[in-house]
C-alpha positions as CSV (number, residue, x, y, z in Angstrom):
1,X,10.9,16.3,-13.1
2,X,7.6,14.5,-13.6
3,X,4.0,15.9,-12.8
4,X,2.9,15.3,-9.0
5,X,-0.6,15.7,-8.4
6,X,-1.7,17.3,-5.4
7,X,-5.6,16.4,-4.3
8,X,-6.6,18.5,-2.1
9,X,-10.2,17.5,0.8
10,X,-11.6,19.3,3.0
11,X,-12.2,17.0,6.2
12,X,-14.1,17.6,9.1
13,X,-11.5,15.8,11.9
14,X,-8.5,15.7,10.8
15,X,-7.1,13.7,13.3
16,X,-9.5,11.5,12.9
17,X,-9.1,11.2,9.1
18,X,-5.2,10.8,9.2
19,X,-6.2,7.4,11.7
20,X,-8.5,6.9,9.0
21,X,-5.8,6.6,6.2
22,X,-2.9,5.3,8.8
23,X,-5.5,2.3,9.0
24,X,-5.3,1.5,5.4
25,X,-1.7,1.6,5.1
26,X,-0.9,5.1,4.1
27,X,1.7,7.3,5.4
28,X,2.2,11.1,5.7
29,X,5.0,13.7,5.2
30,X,5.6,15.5,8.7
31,X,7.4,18.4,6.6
32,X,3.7,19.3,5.3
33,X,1.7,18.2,7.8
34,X,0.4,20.9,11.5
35,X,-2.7,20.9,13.2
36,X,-4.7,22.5,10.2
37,X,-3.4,20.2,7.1
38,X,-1.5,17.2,6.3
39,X,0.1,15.6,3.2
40,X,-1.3,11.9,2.4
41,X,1.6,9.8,0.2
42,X,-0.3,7.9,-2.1
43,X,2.7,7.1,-4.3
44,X,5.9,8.9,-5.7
45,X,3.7,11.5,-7.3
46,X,0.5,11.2,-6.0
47,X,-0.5,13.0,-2.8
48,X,-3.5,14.0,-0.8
49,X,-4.1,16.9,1.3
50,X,-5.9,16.5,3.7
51,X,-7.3,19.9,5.0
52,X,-9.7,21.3,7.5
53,X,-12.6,22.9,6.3
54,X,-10.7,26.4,8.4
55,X,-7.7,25.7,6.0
56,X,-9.6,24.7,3.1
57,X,-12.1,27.5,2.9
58,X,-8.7,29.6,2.0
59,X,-8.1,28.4,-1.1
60,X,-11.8,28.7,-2.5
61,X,-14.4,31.1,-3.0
62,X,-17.0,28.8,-3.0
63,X,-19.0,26.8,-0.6
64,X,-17.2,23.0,1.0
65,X,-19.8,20.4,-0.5
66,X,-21.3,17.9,1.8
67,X,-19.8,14.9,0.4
68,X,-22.1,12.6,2.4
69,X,-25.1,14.7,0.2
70,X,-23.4,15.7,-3.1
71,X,-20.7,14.1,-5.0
72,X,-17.4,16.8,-5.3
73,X,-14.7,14.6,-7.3
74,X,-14.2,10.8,-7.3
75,X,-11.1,9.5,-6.7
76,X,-9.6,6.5,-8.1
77,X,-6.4,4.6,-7.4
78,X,-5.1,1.6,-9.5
79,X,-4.2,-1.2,-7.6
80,X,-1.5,-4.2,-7.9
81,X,-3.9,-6.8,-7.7
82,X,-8.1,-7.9,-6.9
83,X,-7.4,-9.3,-3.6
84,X,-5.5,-5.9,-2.8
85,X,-8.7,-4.1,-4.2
86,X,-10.9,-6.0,-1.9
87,X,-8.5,-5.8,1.0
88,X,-8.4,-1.8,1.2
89,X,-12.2,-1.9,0.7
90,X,-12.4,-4.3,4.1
91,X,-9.8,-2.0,6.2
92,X,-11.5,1.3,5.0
93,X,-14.9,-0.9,6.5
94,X,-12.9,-1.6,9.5
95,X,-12.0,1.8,10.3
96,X,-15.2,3.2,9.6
97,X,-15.7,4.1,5.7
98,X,-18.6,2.4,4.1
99,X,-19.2,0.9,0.4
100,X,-21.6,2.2,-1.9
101,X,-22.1,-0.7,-4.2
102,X,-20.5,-4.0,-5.0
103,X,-17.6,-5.1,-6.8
104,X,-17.7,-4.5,-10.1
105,X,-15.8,-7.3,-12.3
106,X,-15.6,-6.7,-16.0
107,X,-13.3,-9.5,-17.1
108,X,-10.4,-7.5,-17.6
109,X,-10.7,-5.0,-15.0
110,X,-11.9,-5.2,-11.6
111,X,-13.0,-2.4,-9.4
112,X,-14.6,-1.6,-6.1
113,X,-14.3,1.5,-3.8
114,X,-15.3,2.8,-0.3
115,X,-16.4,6.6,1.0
116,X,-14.1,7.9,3.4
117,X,-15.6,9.3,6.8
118,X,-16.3,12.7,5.2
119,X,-18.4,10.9,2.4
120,X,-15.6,11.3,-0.3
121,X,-15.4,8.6,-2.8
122,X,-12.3,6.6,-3.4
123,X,-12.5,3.7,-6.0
124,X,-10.1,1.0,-6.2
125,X,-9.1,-0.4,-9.5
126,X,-7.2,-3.5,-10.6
127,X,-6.6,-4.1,-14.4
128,X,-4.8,-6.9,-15.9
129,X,-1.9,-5.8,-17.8
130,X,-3.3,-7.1,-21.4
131,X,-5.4,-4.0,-20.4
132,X,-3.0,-1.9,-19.4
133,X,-0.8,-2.9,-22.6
134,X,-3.7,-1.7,-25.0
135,X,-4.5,2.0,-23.2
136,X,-0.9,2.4,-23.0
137,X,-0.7,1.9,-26.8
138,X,-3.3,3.8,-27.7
139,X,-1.4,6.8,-25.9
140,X,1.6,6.5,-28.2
């Protein structure tokens, strides 16, 4: 079996976060998912939990950060292409994220990103597969 990851975010309105997500094109598992919590598929081993700050508050000691004030974890997703970086970025817009900066293009790799409505950071990469080639080489 290979690693899943499992992110875990405190939101504020749930069902308004899981709208949020549903706008941009992501689904969720209904096995994992009640009025308190809900499982985000990202891809066949990536998944978010979405939590309310009730639910979350179990699994910590410590205080929820204000991600609209104070940066807790930035999150960053590979994409399959630039226009599909820039086309998440303009739904997340539509549905009611923001940016917080322009595109970045280094030649090789091109990234941009959005804050979700609870202020967490999601960047959106795209790297040509030259790039992708040489980090994967490195690794070996």
């Amino acid at each position: 079996m290979s690693t899943q990851i499992f992110v875990n975010l405190p939101v504020k309105n749930l069902q308004q976060s899981i709208a949020f997500f549903t706008q941009l094109g992501f689904q969720f598992n209904p096995q994992f998912t009640d009025e308190t919590a809900t499982c985000m598929i990202v891809s066949e081993n990536i998944f978010v939990m979405l939590l309310t700050h009730e639910k979350f508050q179990t699994f910590t000691p410590n205080p929820i950060c204000d991600a609209t004030k104070s940066t807790e974890v930035l999150t960053c997703l590979s994409m399959e292409s630039r226009e599909k970086v820039d086309e998440m970025v303009r739904n997340a817009i539509a549905a009611g994220g923001t940016t917080y900066q322009e595109p970045q293009d280094h030649g090789f790799m091109y990234a941009h990103g959005f804050q979700d409505l609870d202020g967490h950071i999601w960047e959106l990469m795209y790297m040509e597969s030259s790039a992708v080639d040489r980090v994967e080489s490195a690794q070996e």
